[in-house]
C-alpha positions as CSV (number, residue, x, y, z in Angstrom):
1,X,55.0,50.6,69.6
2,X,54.8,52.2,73.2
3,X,53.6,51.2,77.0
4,X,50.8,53.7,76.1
5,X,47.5,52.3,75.9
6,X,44.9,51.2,72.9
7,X,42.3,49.6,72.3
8,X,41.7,46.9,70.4
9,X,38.6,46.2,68.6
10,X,37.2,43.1,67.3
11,X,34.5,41.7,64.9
12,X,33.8,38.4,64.8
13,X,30.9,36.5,63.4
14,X,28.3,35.7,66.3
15,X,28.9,32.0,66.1
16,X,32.6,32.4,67.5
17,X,31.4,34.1,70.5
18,X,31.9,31.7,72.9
19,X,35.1,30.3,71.4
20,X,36.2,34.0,70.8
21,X,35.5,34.8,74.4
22,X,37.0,31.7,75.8
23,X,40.5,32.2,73.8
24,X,40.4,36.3,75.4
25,X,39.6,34.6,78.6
26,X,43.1,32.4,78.4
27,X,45.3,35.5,77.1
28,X,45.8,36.4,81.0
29,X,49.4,37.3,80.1
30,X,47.9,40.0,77.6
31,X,44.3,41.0,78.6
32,X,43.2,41.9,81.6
33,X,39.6,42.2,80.5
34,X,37.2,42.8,77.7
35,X,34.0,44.5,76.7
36,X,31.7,42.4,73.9
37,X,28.5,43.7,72.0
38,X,26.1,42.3,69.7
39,X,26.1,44.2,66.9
40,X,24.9,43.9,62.6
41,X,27.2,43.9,60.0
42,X,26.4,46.1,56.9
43,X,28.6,46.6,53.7
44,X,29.9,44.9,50.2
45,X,32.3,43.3,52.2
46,X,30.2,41.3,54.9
47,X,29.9,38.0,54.5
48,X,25.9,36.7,55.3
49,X,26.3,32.9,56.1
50,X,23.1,31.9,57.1
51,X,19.8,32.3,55.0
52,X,18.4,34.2,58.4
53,X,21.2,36.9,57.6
54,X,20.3,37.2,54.2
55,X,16.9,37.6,54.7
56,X,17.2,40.4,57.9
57,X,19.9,42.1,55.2
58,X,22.6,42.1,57.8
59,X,25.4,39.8,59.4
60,X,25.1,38.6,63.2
61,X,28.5,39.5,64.8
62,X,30.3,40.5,68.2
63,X,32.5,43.8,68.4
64,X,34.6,43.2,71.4
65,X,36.8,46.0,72.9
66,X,40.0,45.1,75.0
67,X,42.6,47.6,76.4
68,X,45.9,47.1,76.6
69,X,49.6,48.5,76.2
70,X,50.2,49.0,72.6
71,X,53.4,47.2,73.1
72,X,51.3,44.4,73.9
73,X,49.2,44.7,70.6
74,X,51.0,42.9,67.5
75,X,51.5,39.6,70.2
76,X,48.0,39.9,70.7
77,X,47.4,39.8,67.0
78,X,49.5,37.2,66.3
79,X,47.7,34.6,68.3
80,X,44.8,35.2,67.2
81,X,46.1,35.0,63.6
82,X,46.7,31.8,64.2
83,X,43.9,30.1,65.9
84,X,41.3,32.2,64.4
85,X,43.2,31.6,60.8
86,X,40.5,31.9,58.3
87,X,37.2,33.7,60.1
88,X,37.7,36.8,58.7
89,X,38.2,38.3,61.9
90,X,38.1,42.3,61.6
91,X,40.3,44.6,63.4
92,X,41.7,48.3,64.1
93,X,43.5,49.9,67.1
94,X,42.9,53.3,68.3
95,X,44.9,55.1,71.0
96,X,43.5,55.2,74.4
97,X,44.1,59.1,76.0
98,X,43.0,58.3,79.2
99,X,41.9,54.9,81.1
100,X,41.2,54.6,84.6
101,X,37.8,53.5,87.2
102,X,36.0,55.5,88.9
103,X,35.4,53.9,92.4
């Protein structure tokens, strides 16, 4: 992997927001910042834990968006494979062409 940037996307059940949000929060070393939605799961493979869920037809769950170095990446992942061992947290990384504010 390079210094050039991706971004990192997550989906996690809605009921490890806070937790979720609050192990990002402690990663200072690795991310700067993040960017969380609400959003429903849909497909064969999502898991619908509460009766709510399988009555609405859909799974509650956060997608949250972090970008960082894709050197910085795999690290990343690997802490969160172990203190989120077992959730079924989903992931991919895309490359980032450009990232920057506008102030």
């Amino acid at each position: 992997m390079t210094n050039e940037a991706v971004c990192l996307t997550l989906i996690a059940p809605r009921e490890l927001r806070e937790e979720l949000f609050d192990y990002l929060s402690e990663q200072t070393d690795l991310v700067t910042g993040f960017t969380a939605t609400d959003a429903a799961g849909h497909g064969a493979r999502v898991r619908l834990r509460t009766a709510a869920e399988r009555v609405k037809g859909h799974a509650d769950e956060v997608v949250v968006r972090i970008v960082l170095r894709a050197d910085q990446t795999e690290r990343l992942l690997d802490r969160l494979r172990g203190s989120f061992a077992g959730t079924k947290l989903v992931y991919w990384v895309l490359p980032v062409t450009e990232f920057g504010i506008i102030d």
